[in-house]
MARBA-3410 file (N, C-alpha, C, O; in Angstrom, 1 decimal):
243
27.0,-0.7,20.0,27.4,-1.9,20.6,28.9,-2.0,20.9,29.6,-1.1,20.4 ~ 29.4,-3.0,21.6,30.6,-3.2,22.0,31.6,-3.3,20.7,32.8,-3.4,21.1 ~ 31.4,-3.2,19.3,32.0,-3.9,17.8,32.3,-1.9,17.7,33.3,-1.3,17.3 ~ 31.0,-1.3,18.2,31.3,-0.1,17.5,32.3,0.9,18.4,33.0,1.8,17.9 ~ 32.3,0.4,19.8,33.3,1.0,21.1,34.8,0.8,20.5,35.8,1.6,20.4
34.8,-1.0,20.1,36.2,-1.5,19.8,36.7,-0.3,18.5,37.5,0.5,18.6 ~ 36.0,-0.6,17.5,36.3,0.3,16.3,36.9,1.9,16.4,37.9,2.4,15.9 ~ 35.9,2.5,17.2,36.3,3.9,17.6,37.9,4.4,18.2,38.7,5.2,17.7 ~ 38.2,3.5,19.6,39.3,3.0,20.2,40.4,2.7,19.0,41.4,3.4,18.9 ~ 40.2,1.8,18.4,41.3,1.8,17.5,41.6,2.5,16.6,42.7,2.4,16.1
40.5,3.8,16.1,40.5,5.1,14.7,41.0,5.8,16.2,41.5,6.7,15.5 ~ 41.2,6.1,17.3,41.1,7.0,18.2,43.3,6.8,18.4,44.3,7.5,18.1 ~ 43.1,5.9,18.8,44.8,5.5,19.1,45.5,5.8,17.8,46.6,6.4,17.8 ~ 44.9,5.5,16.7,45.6,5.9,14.7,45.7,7.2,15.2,46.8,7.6,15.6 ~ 44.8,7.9,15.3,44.9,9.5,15.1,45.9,10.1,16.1,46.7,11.0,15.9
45.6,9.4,17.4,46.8,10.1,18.1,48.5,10.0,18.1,49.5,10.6,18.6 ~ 48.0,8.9,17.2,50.0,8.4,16.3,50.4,9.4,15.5,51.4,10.0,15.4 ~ 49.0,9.6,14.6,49.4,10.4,13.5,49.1,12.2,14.3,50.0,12.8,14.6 ~ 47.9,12.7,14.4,48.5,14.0,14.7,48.9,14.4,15.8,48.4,13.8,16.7 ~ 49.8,15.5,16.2,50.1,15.7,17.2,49.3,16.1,18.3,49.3,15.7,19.4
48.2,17.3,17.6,47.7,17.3,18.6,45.9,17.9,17.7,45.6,18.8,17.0 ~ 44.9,16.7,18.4,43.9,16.2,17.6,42.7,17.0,18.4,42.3,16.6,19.5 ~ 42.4,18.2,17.9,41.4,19.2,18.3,40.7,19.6,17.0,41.3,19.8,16.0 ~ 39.3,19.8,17.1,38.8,20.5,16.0,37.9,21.6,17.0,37.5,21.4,18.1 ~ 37.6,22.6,16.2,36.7,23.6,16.5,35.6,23.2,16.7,35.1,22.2,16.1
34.8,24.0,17.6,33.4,23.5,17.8,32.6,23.9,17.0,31.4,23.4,17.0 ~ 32.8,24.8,16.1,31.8,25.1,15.0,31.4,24.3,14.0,30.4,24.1,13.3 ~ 33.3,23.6,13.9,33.5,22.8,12.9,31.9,21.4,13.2,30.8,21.3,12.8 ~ 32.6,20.8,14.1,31.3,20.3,14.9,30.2,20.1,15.1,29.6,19.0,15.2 ~ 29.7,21.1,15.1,28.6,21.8,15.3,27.9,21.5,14.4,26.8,21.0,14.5
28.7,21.9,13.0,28.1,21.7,11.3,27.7,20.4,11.2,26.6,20.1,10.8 ~ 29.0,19.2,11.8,28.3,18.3,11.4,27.4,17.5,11.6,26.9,16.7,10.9 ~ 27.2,17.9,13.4,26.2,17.7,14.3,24.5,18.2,13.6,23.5,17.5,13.2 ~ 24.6,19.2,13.5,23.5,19.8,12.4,23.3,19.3,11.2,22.2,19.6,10.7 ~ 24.3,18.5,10.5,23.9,17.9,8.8,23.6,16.7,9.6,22.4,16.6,9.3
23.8,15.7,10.5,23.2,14.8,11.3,21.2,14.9,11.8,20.2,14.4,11.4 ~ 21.7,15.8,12.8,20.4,15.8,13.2,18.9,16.5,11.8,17.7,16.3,11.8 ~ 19.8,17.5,11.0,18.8,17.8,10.3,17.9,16.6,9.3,16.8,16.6,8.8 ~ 19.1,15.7,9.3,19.2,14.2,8.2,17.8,13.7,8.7,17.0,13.3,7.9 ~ 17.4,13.7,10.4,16.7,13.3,10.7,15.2,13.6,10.7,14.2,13.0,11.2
15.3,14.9,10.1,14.2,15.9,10.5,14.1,16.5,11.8,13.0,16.5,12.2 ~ 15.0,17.0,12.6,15.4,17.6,13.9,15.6,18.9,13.2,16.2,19.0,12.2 ~ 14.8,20.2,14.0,15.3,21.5,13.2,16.5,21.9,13.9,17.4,21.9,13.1 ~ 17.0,22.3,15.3,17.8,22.8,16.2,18.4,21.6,17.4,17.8,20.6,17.7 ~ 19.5,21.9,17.8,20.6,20.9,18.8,19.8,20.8,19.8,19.7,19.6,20.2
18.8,21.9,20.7,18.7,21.4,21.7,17.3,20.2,21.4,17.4,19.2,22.2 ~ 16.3,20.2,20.7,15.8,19.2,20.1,16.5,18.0,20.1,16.1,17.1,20.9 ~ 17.7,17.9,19.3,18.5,16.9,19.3,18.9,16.2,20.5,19.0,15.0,20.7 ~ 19.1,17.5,21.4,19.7,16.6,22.7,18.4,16.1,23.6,18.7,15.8,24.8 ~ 17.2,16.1,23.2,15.8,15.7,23.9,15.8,14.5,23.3,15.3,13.7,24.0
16.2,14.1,22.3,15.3,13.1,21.2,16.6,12.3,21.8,16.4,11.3,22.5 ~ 17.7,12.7,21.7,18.8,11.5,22.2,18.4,11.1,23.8,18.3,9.9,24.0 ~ 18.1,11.9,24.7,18.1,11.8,26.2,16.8,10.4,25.8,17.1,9.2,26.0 ~ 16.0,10.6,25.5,14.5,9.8,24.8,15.1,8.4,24.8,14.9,7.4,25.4 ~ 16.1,9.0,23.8,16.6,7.4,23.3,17.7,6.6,24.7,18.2,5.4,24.6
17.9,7.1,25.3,19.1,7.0,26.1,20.4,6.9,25.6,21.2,6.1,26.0 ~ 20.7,7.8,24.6,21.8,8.2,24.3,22.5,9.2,24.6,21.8,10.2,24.2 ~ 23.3,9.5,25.0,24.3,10.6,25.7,25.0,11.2,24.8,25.6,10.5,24.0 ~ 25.0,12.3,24.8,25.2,13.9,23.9,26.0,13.5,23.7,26.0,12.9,22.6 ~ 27.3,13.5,24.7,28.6,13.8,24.9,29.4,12.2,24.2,30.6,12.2,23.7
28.8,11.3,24.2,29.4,10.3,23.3,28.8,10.3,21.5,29.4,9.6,20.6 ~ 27.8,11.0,21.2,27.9,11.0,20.0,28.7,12.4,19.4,28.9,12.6,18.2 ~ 29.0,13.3,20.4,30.1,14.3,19.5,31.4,13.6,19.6,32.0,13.3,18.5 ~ 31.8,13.3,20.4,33.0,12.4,20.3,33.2,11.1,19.2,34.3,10.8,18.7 ~ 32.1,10.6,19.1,31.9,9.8,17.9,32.2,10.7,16.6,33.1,10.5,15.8
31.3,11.7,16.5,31.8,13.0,15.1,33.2,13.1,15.2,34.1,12.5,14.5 ~ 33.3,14.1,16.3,34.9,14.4,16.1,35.8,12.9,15.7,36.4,12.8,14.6 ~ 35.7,11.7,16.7,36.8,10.9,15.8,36.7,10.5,14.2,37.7,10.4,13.4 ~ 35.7,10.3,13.9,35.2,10.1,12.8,36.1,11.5,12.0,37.2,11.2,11.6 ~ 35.8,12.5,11.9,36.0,13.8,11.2,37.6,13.5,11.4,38.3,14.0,10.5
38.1,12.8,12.3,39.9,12.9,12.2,40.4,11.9,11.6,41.5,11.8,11.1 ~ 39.5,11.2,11.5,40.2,10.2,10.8,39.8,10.2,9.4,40.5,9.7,8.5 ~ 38.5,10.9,9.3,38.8,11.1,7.7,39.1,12.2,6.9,39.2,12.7,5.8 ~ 39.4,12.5,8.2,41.2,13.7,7.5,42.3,13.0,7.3,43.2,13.5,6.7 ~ 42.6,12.0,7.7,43.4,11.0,8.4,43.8,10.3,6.9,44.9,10.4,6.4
42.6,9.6,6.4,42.8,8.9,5.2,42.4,9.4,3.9,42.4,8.8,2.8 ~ 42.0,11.0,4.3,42.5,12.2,2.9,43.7,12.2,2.6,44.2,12.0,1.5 ~ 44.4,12.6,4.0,46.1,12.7,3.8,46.8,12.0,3.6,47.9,12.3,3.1 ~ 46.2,10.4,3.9,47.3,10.0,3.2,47.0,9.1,2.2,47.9,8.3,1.7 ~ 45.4,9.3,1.7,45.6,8.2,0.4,44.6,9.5,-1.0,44.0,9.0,-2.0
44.8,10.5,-0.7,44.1,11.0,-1.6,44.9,11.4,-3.1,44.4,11.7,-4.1 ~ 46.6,11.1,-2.8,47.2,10.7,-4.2,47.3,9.9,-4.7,48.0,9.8,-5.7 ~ 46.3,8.9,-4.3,46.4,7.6,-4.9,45.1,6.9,-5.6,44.8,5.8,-6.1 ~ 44.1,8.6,-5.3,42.7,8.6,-6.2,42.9,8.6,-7.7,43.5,9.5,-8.3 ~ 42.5,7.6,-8.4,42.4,7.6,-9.9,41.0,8.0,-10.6,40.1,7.3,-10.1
40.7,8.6,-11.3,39.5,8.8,-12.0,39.5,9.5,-13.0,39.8,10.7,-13.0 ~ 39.1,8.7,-14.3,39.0,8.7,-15.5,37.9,9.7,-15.8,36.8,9.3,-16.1 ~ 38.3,11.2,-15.7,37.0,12.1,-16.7,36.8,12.2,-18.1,35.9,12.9,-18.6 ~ 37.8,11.4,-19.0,37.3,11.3,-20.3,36.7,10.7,-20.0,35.7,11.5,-19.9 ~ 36.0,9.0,-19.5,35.4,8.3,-20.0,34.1,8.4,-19.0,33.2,7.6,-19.0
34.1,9.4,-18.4,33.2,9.8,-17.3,32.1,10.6,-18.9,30.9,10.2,-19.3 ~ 33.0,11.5,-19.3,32.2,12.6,-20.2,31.4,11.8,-21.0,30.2,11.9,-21.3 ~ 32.5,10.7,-21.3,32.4,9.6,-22.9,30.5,8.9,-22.4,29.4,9.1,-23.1 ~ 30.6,8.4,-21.4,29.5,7.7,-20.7,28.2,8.4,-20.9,27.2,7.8,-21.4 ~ 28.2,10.2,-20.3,27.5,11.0,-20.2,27.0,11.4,-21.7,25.8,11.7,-21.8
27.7,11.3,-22.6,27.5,12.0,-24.0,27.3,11.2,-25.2,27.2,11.8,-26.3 ~ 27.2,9.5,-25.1,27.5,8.8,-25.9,25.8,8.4,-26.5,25.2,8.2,-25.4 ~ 25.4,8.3,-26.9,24.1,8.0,-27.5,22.9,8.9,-27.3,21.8,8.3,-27.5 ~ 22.9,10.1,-26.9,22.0,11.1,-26.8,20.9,11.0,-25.8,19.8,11.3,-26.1 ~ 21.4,10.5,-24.4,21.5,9.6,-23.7,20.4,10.9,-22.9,21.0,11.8,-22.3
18.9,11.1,-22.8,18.5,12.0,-22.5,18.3,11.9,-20.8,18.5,12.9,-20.2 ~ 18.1,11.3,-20.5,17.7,10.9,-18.6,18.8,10.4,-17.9,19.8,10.0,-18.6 ~ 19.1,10.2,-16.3,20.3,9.6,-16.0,19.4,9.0,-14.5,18.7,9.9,-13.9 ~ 19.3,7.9,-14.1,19.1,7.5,-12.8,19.8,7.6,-11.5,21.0,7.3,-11.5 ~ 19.4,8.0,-10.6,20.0,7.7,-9.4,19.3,6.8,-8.3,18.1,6.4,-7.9
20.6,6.7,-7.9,19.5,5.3,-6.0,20.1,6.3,-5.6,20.9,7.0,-6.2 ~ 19.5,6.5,-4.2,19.6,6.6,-2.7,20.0,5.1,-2.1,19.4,4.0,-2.2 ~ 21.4,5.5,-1.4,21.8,3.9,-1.3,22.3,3.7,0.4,23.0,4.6,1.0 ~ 21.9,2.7,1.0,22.4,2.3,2.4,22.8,1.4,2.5,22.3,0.3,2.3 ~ 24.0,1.8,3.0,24.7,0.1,3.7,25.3,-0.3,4.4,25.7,0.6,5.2
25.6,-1.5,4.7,25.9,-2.6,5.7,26.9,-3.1,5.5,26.9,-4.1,4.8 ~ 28.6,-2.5,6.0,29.6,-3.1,5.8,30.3,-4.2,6.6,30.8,-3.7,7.6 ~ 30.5,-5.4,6.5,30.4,-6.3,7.5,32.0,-6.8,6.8,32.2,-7.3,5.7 ~ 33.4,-6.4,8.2,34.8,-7.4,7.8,34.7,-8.2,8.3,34.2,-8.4,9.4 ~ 35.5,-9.4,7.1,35.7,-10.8,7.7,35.9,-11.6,6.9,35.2,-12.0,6.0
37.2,-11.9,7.2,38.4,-12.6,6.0,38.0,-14.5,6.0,38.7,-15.2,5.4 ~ 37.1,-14.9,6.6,36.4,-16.2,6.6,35.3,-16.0,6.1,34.3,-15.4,6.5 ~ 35.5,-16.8,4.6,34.4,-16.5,3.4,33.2,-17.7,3.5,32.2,-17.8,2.7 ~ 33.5,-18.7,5.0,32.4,-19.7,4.9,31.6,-18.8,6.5,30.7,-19.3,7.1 ~ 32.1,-17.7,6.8,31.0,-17.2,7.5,30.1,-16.2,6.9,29.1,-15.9,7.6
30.2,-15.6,5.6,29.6,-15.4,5.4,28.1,-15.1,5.1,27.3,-14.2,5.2 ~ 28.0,-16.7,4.5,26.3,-16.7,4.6,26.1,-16.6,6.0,25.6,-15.5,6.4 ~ 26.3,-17.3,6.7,26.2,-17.0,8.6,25.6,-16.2,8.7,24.4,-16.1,8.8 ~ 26.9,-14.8,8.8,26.3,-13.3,8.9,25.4,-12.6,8.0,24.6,-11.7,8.4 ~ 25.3,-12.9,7.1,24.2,-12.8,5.9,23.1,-13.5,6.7,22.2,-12.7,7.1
22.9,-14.3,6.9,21.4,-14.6,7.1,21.2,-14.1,8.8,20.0,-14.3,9.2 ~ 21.8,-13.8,9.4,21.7,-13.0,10.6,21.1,-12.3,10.5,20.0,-12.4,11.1 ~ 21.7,-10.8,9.5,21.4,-9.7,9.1,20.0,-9.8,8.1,19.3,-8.8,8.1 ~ 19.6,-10.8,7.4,18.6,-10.6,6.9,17.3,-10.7,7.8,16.2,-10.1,7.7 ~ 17.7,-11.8,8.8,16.6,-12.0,9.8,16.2,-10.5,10.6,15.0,-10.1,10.9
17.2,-10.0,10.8,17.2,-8.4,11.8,16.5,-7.7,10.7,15.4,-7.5,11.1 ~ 16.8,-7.3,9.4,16.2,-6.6,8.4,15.0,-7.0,8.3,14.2,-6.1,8.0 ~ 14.1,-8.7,8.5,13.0,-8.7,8.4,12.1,-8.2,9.6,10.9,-7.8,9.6 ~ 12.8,-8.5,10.7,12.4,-8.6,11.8,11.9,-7.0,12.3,10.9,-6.7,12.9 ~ 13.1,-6.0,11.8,13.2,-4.7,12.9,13.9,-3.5,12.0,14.4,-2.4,12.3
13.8,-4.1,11.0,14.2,-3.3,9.4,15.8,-3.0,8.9,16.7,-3.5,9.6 ~ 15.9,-2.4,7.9,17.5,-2.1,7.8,18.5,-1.1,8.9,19.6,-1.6,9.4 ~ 17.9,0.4,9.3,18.4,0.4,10.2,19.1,-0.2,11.6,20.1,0.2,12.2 ~ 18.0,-1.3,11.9,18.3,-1.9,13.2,20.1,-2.4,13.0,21.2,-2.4,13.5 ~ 19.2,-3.1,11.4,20.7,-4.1,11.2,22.1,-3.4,10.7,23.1,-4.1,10.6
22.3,-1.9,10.4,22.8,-1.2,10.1,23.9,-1.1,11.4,25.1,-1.2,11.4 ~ 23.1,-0.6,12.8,23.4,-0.3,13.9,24.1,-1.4,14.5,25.0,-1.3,15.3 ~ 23.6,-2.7,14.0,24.3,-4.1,14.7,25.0,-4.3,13.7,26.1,-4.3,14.4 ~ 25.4,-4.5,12.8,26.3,-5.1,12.4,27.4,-4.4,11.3,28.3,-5.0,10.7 ~ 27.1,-3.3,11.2,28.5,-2.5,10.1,29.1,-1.8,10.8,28.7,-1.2,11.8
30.3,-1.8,10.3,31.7,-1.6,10.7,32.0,-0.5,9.7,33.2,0.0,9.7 ~ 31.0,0.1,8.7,31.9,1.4,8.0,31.4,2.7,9.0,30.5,2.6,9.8 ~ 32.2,3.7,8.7,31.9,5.1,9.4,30.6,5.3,8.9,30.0,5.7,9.9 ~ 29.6,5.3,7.8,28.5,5.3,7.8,27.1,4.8,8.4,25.9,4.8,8.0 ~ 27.9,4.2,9.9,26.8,3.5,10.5,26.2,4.5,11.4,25.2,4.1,12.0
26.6,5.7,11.6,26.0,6.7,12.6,25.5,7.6,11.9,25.3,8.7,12.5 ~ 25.2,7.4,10.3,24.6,7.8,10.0,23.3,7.4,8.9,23.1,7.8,7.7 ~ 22.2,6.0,10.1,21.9,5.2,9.0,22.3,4.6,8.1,21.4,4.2,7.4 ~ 24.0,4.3,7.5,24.2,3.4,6.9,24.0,4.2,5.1,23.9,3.6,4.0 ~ 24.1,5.6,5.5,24.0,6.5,4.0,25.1,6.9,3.4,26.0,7.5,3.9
24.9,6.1,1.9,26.2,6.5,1.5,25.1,7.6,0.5,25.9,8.4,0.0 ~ 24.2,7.8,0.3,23.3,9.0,-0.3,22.8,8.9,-2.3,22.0,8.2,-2.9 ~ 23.4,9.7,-2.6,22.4,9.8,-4.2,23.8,9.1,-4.9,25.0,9.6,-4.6 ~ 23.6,8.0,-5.6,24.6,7.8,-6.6,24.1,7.9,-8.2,23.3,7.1,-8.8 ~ 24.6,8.9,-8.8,23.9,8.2,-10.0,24.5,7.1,-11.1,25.7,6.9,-11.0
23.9,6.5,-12.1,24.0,5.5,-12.2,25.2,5.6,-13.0,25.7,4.5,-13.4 ~ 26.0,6.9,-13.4,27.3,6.5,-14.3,28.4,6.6,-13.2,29.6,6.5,-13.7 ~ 28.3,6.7,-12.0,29.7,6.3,-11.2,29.6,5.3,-10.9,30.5,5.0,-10.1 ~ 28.4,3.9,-11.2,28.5,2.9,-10.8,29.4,1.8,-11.5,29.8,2.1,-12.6 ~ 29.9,0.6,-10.9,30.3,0.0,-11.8,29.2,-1.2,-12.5,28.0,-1.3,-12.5
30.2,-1.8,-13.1,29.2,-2.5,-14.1,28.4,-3.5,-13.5,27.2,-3.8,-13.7 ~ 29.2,-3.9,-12.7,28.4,-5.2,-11.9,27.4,-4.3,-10.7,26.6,-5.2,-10.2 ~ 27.2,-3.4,-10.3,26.3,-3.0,-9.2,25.4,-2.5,-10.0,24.2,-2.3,-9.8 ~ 26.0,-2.1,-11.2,25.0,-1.4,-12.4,24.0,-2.7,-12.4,23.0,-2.8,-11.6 ~ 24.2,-3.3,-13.0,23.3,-5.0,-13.2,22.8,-5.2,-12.5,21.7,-5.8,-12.8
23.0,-5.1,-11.1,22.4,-5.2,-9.6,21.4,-4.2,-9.7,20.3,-4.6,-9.9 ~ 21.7,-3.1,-9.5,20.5,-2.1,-9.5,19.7,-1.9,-10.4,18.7,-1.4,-10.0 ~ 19.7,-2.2,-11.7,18.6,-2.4,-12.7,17.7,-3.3,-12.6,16.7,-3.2,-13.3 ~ 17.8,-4.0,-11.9,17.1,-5.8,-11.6,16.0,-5.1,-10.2,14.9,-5.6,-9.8 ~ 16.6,-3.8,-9.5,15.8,-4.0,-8.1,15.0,-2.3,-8.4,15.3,-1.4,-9.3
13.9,-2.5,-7.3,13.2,-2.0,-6.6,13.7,-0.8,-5.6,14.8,-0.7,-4.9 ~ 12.7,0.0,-5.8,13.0,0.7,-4.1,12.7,0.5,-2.6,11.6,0.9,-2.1 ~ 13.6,-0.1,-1.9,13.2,-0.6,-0.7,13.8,-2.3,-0.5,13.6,-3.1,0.3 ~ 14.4,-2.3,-1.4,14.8,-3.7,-1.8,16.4,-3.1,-1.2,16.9,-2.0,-1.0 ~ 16.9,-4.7,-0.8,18.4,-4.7,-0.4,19.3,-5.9,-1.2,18.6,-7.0,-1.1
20.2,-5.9,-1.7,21.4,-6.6,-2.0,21.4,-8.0,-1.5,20.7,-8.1,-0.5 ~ 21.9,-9.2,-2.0,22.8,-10.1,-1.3,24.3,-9.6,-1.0,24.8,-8.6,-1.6 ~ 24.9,-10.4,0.0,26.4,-10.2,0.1,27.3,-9.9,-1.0,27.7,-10.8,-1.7 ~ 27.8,-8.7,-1.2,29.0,-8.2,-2.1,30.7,-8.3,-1.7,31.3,-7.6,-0.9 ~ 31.1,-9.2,-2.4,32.3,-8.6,-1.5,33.3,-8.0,-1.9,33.9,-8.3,-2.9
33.7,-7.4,-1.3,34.7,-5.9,-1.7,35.9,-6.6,-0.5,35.9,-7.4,0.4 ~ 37.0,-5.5,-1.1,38.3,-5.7,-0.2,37.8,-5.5,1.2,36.9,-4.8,1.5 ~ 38.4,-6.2,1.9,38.2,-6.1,3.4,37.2,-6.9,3.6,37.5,-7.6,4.6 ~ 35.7,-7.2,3.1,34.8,-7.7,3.7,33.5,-8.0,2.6,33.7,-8.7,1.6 ~ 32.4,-7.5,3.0,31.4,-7.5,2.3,30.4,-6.5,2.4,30.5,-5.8,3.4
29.1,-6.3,1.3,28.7,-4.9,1.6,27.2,-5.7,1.5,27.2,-6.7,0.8 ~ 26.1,-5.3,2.3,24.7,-5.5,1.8,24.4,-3.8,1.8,24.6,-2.9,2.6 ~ 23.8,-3.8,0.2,23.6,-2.2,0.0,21.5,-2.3,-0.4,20.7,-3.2,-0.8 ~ 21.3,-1.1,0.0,19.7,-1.5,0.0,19.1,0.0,-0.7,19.1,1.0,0.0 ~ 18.8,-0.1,-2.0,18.2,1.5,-2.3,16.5,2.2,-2.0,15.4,2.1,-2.6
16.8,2.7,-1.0,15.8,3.7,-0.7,15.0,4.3,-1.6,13.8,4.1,-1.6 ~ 15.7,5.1,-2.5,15.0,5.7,-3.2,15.2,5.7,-4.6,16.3,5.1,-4.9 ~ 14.6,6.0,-5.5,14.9,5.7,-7.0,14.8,7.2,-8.2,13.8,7.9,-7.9 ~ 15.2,7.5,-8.7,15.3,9.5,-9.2,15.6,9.1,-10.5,16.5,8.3,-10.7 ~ 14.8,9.5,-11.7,15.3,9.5,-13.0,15.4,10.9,-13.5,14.4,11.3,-14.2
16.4,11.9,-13.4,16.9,13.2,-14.2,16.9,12.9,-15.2,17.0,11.8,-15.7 ~ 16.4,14.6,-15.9,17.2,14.9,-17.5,18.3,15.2,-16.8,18.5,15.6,-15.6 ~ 19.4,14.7,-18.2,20.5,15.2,-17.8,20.8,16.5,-18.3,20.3,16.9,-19.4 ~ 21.5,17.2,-17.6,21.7,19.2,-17.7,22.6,18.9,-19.4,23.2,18.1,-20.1 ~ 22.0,20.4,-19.1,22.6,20.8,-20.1,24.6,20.9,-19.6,25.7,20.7,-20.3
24.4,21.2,-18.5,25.5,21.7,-18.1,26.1,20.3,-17.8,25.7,19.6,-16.9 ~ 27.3,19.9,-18.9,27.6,18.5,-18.8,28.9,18.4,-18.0,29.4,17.3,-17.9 ~ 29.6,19.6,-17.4,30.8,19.6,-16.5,30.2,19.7,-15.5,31.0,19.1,-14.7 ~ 28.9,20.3,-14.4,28.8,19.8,-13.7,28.1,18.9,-13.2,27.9,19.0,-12.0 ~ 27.6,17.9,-13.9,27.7,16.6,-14.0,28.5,15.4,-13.8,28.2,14.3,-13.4
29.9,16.1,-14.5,30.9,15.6,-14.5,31.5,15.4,-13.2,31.9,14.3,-12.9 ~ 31.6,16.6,-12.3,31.8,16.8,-11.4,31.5,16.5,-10.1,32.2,16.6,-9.1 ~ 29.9,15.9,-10.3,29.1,15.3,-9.4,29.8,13.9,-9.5,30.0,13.4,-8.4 ~ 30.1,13.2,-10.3,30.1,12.1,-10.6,31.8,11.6,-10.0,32.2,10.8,-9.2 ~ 32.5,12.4,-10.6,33.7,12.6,-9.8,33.8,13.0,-8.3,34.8,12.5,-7.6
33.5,13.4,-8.0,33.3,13.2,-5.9,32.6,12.2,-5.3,32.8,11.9,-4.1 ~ 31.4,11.4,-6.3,31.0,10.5,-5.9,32.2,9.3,-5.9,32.6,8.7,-4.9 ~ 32.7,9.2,-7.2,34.1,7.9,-7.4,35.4,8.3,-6.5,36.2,7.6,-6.2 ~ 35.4,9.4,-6.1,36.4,10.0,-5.1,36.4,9.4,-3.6,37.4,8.8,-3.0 ~ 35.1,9.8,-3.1,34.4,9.0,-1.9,34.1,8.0,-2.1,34.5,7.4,-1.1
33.6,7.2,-2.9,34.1,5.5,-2.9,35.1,5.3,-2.6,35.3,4.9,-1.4 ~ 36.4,5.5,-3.7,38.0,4.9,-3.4,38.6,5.7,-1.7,39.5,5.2,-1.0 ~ 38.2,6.5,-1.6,38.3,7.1,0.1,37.5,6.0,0.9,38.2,5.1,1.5 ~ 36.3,5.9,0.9,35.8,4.7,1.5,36.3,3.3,1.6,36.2,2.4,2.4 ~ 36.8,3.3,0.5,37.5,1.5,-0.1,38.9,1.7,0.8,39.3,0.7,1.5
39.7,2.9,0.9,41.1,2.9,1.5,40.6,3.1,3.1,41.2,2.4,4.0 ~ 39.7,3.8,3.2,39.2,3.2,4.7,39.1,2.0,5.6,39.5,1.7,6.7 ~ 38.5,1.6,4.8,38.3,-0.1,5.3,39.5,-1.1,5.0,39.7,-2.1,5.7 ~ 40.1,-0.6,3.9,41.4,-1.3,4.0,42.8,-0.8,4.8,43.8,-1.3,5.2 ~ 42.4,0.2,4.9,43.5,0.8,6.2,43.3,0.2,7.8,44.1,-0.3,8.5
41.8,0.5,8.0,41.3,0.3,9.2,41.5,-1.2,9.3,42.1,-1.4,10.4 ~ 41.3,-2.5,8.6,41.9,-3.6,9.0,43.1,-3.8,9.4,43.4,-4.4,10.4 ~ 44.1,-3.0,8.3,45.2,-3.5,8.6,45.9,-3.1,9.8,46.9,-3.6,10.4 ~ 45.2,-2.0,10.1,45.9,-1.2,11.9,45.4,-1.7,13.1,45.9,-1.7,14.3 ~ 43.6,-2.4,12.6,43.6,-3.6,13.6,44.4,-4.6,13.9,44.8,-4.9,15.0
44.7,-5.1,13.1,46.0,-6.2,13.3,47.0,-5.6,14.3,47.5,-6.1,15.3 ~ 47.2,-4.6,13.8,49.0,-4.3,14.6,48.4,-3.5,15.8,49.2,-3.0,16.6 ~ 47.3,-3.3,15.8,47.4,-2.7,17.9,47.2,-3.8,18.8,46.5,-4.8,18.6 ~ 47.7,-3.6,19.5,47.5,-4.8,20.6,46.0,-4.9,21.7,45.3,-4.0,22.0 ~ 46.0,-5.7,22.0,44.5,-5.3,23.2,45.1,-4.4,23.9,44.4,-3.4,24.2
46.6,-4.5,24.5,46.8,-3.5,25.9,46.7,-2.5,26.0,46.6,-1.8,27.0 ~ 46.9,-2.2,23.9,46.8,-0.4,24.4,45.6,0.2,24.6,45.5,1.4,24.9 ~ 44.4,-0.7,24.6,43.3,-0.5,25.2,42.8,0.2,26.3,41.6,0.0,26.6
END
């Protein structure tokens, strides 16, 4: 939609401030076009570019979607990835503390919606719920989120349940698979998150890489969180003209 044209335009103008000169490889590309379409059950590109023509979507605007996407989240590796905190003692402490034999995970999707007027909220909330009843999560994924995860269904993927925090922890013990969130709100905006799927592991023996898993997951959160708080604040300061 036109929310997702505006968005791109403004990650497109950042990147061209910040690198000099904004080219990736096509293989690079390629990869990610392939972890995309495979997501869908598509085996090969040219497949891919039938099922898009189908849909009336044009090749050539969803690689350009990848690529800006892929620069800009090089964009906000570079410049907020010293400012990642994450606690692996109490990661371990979590993992090891009561003989704790199983560990859960969701499969998680969502719906990131900015907007610094907290009485529109329900508004857009009940918008979005009507679309989710109507034409399901995806539909409302595609209409209404504003994170880089909306071109890809809205997947933030397997979390397990010790990189959660406490309060989503409480949320997700309470639901179902197939079930979605009320309004969360996080810096910048709010999240409706909805779990797909539900996984209960033994946990490995191998408890560092575990550790490890759990650490890239809290990494890509606070990357995600400096996302959306970057990307507001650079909406503010471009102007329509440079449009």
């Amino acid at each position: 939609g036109k929310n997702s044209i505006i968005r791109e335009k403004i990650k497109e103008i950042e990147i061209k401030k910040k690198f000099k000169n904004p080219n990736l490889t096509n293989d690079f590309i390629e990869q990610i076009l392939k972890n995309v379409y495979q997501k869908i059950g598509i085996e090969n590109l040219e497949t891919f570019k039938k099922y898009l023509n189908e849909n009336d979507i044009e090749y050539e605007y969803v690689k350009q979607k990848i690529e800006i996407e892929s620069l800009w989240n090089e964009l906000i590796i570079a410049k907020f990835s010293s400012e990642i905190k994450i606690d692996q003692d109490e990661i371990r402490q979590k993992l090891t503390t009561g003989n704790k034999k199983y560990s859960k995970s969701f499969f998680v999707l969502e719906i990131f919606f900015a907007t610094s007027d907290s009485e529109k909220i329900q508004e857009i909330y009940n918008n979005i719920e009507k679309t989710i009843k109507e034409d399901g999560f995806n539909k409302a994924v595609l209409k209404y989120s504003s994170s880089s995860t909306a071109s890809t269904r809205g997947e933030l993927g397997w979390i397990q349940e010790e990189a959660l925090n406490k309060n989503l922890k409480n949320i997700f013990y309470e639901m179902n698979e197939g079930e979605n969130t009320k309004p969360i709100t996080v810096p910048g905006g709010f999240l409706v998150l909805k779990i797909d799927k539900i996984k209960k592991e033994k946990i490995n023996i191998n408890i560092e890489k575990k550790i490890n898993e759990i650490t890239n997951i809290k990494k890509n959160d606070q990357l995600n969180q400096f996302s959306k708080m970057y990307f507001n604040k650079i909406k503010k300061d471009i102007k329509i003209d440079e449009f």
